[in-house]
Backbone bond lengths (Angstrom), bond angles and torsions (degrees), N, CA, C in turn:
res aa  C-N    CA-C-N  psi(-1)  N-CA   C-N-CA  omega(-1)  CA-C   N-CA-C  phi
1 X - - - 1.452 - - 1.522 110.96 -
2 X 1.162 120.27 -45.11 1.694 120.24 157.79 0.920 136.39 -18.47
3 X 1.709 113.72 -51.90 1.706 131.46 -176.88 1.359 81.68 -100.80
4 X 1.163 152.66 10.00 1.624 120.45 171.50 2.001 86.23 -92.15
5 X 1.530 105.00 -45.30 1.705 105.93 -154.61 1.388 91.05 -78.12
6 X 1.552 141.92 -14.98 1.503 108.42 150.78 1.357 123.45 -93.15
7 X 0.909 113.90 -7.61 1.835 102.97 154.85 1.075 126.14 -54.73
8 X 1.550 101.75 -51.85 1.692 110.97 161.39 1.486 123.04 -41.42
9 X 1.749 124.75 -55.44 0.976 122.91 171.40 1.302 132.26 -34.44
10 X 1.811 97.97 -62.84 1.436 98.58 174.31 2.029 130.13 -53.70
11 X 1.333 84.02 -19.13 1.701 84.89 -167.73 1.413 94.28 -79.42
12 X 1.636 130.16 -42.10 1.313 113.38 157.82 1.853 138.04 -37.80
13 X 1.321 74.98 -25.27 1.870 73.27 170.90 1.164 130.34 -110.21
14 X 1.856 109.81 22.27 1.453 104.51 174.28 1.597 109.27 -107.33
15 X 1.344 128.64 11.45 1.293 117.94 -166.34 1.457 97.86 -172.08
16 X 1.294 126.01 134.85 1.418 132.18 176.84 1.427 121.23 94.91
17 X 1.229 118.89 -161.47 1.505 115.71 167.63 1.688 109.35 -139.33
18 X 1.529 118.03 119.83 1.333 89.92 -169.50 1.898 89.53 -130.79
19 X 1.513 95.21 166.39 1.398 103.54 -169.79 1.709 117.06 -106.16
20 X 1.465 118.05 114.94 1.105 118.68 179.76 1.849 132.33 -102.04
21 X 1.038 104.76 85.00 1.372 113.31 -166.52 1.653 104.02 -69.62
22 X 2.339 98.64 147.35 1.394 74.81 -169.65 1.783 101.26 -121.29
23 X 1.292 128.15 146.80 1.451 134.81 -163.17 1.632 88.44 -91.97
24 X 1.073 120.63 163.90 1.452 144.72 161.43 1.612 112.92 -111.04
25 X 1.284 145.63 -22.39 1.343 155.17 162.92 1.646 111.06 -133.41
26 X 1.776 95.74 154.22 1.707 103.58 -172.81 1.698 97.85 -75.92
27 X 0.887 151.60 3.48 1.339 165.57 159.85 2.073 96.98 -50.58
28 X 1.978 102.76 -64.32 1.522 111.25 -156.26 1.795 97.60 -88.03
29 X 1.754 107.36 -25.91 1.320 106.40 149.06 1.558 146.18 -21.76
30 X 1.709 95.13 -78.85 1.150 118.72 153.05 1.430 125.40 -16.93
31 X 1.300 106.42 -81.09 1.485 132.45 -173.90 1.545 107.70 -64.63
32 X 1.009 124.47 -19.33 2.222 127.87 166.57 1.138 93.16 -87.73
33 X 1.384 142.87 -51.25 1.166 116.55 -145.85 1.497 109.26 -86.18
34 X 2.181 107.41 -8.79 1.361 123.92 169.40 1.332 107.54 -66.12
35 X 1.344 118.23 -24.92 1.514 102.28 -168.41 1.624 114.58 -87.86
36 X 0.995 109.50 -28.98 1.570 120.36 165.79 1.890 106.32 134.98
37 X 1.065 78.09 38.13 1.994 77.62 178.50 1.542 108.65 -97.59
38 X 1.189 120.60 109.34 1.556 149.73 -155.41 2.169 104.24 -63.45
39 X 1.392 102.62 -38.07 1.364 108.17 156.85 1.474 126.66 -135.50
40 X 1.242 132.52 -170.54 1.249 125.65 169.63 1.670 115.38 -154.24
41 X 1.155 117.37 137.57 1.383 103.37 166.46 1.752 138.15 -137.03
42 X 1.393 127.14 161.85 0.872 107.32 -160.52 1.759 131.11 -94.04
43 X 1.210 110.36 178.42 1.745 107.71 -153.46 1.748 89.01 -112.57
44 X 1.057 147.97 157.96 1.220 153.29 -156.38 1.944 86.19 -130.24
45 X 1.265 102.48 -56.26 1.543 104.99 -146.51 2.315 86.32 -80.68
46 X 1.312 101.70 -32.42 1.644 98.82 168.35 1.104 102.93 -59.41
47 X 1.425 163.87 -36.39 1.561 164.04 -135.29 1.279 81.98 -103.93
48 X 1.640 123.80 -74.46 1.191 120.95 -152.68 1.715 112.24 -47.62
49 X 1.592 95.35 -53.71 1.523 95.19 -174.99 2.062 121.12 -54.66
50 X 1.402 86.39 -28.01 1.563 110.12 -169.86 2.070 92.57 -60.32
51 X 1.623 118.00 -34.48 1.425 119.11 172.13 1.371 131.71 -92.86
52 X 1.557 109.82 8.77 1.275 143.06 -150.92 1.348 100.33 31.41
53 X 1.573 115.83 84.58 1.680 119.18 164.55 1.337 92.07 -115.86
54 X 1.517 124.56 -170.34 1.451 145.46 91.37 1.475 128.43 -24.31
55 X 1.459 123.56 121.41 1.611 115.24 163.79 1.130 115.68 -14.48
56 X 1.530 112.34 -66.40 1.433 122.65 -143.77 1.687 89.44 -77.60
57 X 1.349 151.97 -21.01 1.584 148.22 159.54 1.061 108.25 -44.60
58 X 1.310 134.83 -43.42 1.722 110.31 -158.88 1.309 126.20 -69.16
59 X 1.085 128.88 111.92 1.676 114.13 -176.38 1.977 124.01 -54.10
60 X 1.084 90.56 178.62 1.372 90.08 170.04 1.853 123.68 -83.65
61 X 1.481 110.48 -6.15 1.073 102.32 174.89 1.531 117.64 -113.56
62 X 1.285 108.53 -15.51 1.846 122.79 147.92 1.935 118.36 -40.61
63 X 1.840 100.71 -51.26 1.553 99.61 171.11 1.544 104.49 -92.93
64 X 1.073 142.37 14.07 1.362 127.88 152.46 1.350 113.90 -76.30
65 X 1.210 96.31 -47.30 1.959 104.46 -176.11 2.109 94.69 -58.78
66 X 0.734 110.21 -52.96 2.097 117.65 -176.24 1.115 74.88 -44.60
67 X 1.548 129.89 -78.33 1.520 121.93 -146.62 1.800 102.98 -42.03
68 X 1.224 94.16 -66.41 1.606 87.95 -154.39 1.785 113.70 -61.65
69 X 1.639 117.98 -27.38 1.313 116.53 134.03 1.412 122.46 13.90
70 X 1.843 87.93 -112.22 1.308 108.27 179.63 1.428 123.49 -41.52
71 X 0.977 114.77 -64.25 1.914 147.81 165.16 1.559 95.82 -8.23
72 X 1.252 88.67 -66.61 1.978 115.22 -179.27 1.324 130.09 -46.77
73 X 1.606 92.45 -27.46 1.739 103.38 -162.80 1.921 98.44 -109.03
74 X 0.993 123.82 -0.46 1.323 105.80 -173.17 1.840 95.08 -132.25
75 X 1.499 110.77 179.98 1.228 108.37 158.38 1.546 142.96 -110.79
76 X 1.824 75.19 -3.96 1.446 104.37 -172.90 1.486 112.99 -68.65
77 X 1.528 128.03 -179.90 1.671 115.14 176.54 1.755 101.01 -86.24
78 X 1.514 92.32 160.32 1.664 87.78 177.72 1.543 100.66 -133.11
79 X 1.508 122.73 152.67 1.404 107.91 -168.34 1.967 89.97 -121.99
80 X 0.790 107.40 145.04 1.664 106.03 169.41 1.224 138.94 -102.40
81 X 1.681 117.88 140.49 1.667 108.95 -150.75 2.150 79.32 -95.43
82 X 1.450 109.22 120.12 1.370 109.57 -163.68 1.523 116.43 -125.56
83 X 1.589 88.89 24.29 1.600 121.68 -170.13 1.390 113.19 22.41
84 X 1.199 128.30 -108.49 1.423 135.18 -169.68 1.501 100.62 -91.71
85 X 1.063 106.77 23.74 1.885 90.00 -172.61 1.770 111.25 62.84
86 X 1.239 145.36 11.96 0.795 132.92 -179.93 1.511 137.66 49.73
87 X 0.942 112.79 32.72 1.948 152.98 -149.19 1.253 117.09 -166.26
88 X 1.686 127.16 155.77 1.011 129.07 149.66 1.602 120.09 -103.19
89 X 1.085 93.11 -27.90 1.858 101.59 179.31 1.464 102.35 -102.40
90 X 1.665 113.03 164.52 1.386 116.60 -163.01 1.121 112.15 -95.64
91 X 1.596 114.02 -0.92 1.780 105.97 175.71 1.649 102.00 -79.60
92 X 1.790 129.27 -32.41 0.849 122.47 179.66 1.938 124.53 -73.56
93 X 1.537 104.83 -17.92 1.170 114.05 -172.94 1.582 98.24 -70.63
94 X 1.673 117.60 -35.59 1.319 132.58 -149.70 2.029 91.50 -61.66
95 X 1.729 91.66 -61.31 1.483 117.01 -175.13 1.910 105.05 -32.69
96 X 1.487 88.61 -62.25 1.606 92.16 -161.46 1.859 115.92 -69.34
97 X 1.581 113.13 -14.82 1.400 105.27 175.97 1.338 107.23 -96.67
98 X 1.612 124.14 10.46 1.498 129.58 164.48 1.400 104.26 -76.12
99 X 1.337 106.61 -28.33 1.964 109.37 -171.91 1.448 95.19 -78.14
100 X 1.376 106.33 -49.03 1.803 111.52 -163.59 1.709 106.03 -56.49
101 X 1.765 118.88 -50.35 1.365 103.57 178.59 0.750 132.39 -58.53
102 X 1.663 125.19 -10.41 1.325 135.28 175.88 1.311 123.06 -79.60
103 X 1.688 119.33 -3.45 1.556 108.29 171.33 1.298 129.81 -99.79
104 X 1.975 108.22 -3.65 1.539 105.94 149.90 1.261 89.24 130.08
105 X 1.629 123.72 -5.16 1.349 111.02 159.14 1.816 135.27 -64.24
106 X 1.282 123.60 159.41 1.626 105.73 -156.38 1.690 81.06 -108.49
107 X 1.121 148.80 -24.13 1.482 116.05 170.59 2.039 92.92 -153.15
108 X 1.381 87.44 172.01 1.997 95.63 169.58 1.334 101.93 -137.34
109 X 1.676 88.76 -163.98 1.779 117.80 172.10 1.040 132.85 -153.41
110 X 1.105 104.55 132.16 1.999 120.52 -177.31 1.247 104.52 -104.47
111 X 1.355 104.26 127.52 1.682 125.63 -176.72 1.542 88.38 -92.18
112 X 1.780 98.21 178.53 1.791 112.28 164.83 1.724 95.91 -129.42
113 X 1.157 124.59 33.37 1.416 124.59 172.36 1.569 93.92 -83.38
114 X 1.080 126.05 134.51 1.335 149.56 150.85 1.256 141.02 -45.40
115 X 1.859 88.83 -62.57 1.437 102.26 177.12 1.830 119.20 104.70
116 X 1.286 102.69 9.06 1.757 127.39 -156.35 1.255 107.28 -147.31
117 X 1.629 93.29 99.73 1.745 127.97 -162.51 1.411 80.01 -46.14
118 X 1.281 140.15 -66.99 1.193 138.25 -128.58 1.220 112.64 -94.41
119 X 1.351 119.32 -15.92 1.788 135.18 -179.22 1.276 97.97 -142.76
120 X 1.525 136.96 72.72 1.546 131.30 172.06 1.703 128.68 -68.69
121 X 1.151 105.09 7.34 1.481 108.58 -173.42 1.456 99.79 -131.43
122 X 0.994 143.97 128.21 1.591 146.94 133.24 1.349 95.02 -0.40
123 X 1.231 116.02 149.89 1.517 137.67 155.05 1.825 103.95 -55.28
124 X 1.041 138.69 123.72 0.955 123.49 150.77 1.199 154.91 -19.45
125 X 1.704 123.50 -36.57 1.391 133.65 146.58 1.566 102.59 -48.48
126 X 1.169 112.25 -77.78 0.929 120.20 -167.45 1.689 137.22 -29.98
127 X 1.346 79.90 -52.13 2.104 106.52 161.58 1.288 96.30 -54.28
128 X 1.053 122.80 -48.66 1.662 112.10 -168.14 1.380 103.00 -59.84
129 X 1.266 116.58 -77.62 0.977 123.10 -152.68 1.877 117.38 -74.66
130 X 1.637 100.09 10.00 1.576 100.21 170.39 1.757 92.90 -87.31
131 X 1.223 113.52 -47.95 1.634 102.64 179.23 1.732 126.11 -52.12
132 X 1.322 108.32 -51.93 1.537 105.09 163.77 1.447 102.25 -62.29
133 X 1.268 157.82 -54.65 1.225 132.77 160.33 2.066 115.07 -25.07
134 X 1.003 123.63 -61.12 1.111 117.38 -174.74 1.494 119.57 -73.56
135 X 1.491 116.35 -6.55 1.241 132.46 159.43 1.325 118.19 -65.53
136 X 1.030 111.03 -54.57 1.322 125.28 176.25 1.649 123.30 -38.88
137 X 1.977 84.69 -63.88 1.430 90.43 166.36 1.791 144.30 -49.13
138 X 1.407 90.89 -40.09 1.432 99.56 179.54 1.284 113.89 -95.32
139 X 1.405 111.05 22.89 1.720 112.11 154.60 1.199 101.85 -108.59
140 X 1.161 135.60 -8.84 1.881 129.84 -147.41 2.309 75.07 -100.13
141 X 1.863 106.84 -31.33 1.351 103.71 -141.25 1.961 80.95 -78.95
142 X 0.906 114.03 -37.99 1.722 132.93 174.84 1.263 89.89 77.19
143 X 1.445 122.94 57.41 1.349 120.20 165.56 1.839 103.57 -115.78
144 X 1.489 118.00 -3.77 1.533 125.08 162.51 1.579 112.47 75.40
145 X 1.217 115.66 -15.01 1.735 124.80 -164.93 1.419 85.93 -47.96
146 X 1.456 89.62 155.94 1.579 107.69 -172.55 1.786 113.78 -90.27
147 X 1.552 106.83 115.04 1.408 111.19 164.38 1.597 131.03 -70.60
148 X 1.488 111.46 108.40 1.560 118.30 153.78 1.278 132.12 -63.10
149 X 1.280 124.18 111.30 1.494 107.36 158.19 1.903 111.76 -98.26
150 X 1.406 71.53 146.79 1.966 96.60 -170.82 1.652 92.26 -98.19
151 X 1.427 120.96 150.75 1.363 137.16 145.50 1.542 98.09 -127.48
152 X 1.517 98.84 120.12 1.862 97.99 174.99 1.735 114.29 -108.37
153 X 1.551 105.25 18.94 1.558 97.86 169.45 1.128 124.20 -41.50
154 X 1.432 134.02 -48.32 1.834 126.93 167.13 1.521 110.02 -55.06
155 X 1.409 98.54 -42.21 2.143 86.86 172.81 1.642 112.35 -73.72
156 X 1.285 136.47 -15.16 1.519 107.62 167.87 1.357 109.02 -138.44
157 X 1.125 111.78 66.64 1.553 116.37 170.80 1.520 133.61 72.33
158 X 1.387 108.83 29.65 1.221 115.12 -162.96 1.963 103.97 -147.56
159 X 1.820 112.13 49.52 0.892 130.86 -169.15 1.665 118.80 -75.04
160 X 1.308 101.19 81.05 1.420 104.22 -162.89 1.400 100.94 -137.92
161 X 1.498 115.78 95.18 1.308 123.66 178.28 1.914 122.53 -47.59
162 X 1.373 111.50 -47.18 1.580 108.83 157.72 1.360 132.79 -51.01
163 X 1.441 115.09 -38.50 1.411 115.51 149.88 1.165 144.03 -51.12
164 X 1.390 94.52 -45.58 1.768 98.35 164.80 0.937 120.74 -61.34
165 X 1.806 136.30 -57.12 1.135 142.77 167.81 1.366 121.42 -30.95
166 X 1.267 119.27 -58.06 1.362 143.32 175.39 2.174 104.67 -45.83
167 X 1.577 95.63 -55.78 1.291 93.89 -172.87 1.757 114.14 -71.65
168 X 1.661 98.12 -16.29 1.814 109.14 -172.61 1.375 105.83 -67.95
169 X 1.564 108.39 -68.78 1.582 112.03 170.87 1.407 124.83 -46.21
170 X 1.646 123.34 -25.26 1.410 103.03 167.85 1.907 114.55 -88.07
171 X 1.393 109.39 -5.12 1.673 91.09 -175.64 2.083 81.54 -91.30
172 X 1.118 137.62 5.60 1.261 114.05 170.75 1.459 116.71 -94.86
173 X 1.378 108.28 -33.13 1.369 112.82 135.77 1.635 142.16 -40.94
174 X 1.082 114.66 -39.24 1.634 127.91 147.86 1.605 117.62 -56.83
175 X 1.520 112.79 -12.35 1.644 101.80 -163.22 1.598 124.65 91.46
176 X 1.072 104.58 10.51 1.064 116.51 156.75 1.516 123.35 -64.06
177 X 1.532 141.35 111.12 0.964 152.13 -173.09 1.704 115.93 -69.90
178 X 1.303 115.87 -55.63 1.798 96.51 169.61 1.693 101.51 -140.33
179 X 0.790 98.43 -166.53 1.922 98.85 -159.85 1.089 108.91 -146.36
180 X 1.588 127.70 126.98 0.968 135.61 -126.06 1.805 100.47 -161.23
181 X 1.553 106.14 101.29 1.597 102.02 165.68 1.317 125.26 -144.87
182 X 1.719 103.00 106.96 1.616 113.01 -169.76 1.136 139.54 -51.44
183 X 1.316 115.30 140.73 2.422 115.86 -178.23 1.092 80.48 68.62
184 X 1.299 130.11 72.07 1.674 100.34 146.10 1.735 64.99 -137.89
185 X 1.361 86.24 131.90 1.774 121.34 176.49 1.727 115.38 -124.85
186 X 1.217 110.48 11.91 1.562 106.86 164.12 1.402 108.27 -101.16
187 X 1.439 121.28 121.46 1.387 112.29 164.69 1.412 141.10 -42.78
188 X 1.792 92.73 -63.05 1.416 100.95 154.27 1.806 110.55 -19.98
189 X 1.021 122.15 -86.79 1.571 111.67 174.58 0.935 129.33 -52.00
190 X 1.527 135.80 -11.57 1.181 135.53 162.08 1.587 112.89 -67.96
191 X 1.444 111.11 -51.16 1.357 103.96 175.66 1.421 132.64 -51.75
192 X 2.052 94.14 -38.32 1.833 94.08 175.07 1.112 112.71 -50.51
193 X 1.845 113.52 -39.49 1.747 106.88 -170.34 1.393 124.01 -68.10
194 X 1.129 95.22 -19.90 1.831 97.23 175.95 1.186 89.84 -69.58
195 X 1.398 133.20 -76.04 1.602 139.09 -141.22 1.555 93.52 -56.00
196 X 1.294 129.89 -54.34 1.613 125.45 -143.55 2.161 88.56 -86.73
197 X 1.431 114.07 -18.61 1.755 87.86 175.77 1.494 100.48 -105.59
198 X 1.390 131.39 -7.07 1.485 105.21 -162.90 1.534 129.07 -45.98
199 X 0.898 125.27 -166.96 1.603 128.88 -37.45 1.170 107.47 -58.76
200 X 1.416 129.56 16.18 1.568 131.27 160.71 1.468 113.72 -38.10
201 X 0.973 140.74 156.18 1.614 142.80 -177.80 1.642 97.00 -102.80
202 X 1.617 107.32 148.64 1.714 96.08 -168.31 1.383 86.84 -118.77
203 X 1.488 125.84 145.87 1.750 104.08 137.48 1.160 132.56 -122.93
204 X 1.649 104.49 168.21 1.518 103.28 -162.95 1.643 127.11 -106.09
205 X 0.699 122.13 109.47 1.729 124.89 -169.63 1.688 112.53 -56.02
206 X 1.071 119.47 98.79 2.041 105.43 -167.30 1.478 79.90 -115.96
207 X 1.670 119.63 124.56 1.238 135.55 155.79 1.248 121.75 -121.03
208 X 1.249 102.77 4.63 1.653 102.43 -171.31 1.873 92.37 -139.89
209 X 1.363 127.39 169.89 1.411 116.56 -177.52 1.456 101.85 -109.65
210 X 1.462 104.51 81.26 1.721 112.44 169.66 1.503 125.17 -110.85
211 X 1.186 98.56 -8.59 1.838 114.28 161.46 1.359 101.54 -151.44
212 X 1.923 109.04 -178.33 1.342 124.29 178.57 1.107 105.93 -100.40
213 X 1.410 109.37 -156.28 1.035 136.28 173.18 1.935 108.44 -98.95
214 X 1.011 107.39 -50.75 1.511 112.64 166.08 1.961 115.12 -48.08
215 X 1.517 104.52 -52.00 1.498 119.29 -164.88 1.523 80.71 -75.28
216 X 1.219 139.28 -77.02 1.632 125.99 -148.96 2.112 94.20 -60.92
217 X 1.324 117.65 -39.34 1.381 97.00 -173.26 1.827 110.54 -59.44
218 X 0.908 105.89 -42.74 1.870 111.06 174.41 1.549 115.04 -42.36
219 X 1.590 95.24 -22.14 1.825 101.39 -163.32 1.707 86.72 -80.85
220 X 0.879 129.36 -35.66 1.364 145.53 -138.11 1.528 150.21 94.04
221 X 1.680 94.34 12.91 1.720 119.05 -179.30 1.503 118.40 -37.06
222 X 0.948 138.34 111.00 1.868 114.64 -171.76 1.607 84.30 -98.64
223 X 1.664 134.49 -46.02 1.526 92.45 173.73 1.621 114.22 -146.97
224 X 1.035 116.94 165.16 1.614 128.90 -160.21 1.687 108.22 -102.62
225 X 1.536 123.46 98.13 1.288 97.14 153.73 1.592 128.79 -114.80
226 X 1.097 154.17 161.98 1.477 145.01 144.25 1.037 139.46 -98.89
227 X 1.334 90.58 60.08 1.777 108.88 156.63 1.784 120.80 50.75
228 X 1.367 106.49 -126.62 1.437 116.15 158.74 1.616 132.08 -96.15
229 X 1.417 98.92 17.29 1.310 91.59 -153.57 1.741 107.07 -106.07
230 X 1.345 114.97 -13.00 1.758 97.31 124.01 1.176 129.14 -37.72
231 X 1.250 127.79 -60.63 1.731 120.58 -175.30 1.547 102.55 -51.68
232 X 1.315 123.41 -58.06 1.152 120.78 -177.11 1.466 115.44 -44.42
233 X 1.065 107.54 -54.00 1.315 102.43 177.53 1.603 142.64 -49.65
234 X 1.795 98.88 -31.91 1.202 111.32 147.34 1.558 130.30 -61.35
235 X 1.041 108.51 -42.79 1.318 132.25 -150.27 1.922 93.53 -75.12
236 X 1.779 113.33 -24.96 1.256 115.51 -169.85 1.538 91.53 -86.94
237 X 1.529 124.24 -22.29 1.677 119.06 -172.57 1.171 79.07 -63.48
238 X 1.851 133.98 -95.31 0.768 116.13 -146.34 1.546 143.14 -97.50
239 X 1.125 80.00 41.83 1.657 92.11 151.63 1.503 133.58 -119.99
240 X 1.591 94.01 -7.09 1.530 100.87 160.31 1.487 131.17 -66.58
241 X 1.552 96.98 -44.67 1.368 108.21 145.16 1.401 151.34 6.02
242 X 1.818 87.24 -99.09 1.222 118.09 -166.78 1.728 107.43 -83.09
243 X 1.827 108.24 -9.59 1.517 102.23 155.16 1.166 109.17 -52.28
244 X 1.866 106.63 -80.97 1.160 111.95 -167.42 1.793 123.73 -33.64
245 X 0.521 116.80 -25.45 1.695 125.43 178.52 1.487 106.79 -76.38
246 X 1.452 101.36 -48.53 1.854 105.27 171.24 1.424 134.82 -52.45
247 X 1.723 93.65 -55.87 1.095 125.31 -174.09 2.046 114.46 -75.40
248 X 1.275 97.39 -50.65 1.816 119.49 -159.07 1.447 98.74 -95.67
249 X 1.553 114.32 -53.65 1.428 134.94 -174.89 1.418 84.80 69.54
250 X 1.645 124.13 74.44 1.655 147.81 143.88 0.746 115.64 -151.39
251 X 1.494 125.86 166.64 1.774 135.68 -132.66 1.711 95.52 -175.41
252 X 1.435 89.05 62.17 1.735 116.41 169.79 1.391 115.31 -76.36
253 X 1.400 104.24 -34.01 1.266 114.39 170.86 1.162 134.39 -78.74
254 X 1.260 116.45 2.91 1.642 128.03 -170.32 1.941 98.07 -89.00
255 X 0.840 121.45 -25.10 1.500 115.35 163.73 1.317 140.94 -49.61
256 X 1.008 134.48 130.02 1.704 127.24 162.01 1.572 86.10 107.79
257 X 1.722 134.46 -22.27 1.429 103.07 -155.99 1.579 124.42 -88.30
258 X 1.360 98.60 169.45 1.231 122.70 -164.28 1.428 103.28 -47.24
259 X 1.701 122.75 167.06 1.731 138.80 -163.64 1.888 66.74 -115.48
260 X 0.962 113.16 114.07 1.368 127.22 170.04 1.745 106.53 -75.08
261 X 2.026 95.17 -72.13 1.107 106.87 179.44 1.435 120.83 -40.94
262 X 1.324 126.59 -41.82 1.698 129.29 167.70 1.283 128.58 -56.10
263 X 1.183 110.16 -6.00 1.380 128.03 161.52 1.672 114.83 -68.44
264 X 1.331 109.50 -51.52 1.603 102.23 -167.53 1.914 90.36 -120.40
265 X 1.161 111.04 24.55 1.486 91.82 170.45 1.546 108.12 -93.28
266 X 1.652 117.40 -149.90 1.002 112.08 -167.24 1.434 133.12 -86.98
């Protein structure tokens, strides 16, 4: 079933625009892959909250165990948010996405965020060459899952549309399979990124409601995910909530909700 759901993957990413929402538990799994969403993928910073960490807490063998989780619970393909590779150098990035293809996910992603207020991006060589490192790997693993490269300059302060571009086209150049650079909510830049990697497949991060699903496919988006911001969204029910109950001691909010159980019954 592995090599069927990355075969599948890939054929999703040669034509159309399709939308990949991402669950934080096989529970929120479940319930996307009920609605008819063709893949899904996963949220790093949803896990964390899901253990009450910080992003930056989860180890690398906490999101291996999620991977195979999730992986487990649906049939659909799942792609993994696999942040930095869990490494700084590329022999270690190589190691750890040999572990990751092995839990049944059909592709991931390697960022060049660092993690170092003061230097947030990989050196540029370097970025490169952690992705052809992770290229490498998942041909040596001949399991084919599809490689992302991430540029997160709009996620940590280093909002420089030529850079990104610059860093996109060389991890597609590395073998990098689709290209991928988060919060960036101007089209205008969305379009350069399509234009400067095609026929690479791009995707687009929508966390906020500043385009569709129709408008980013026109741009040329091949696929859509949002991050954590499902979790958030839960995460604002219940804590809107559980003020009111704190704060008011009323439960205004207990109305209107969802037959949960009818979701996963029979």
């Amino acid at each position: 079933m592995d090599e069927d759901r990355v075969a599948e993957f890939h054929r999703l990413h040669r034509a159309g625009c399709f939308v990949m929402p991402n669950p934080w538990d096989v529970g929120t799994a479940r319930l996307l892959e009920g609605l008819g969403f063709t893949a899904l993928a996963t949220t790093s910073a949803g896990l964390a909250w899901s253990l009450g960490l910080p992003d930056a807490q989860v180890t690398r063998d906490q999101t291996l165990e999620h991977l195979r989780q999730i992986a487990g619970a649906v049939s659909v393909p799942v792609n993994a948010d696999f942040k930095d590779g869990y490494a700084v150098d590329p022999a270690g990035v190589a190691a750890n996405v040999k572990l990751a293809a092995a839990t049944g996910i059909a592709g991931l992603s390697i960022e060049d965020s660092s993690g170092d207020e003061t230097h947030p991006l990989f050196d540029f060589e370097l970025a490169v060459e952690r992705v052809a490192a992770a290229r490498q790997a998942i041909d040596e693993s001949g399991t084919r899952i599809v490689l992302t490269g991430r540029s997160e300059g709009f996620v940590c302060g280093r909002p420089d549309i030529d850079e990104t571009i610059r860093r996109l086209r060389a991890y597609a150049d590395v073998g990098a399979d689709c290209l991928y650079a988060p919060r960036i909510d101007n089209l205008e830049h969305v379009s350069a990124i399509v234009a400067a990697v095609s026929p690479k497949p791009v995707n687009l991060l929508i966390n906020s409601p500043f385009t569709t699903v129709a408008e980013a496919a026109q741009l040329g988006v091949r696929r859509i995910s949002v991050g954590g911001t499902l979790a958030r969204t839960a995460w604002d029910g219940v804590l809107s909530a559980a003020r009111e109950i704190a704060e008011q001691g009323t439960f205004s909010r207990f109305e209107r909700l969802p037959d949960v159980e009818a979701v996963f019954g029979d």
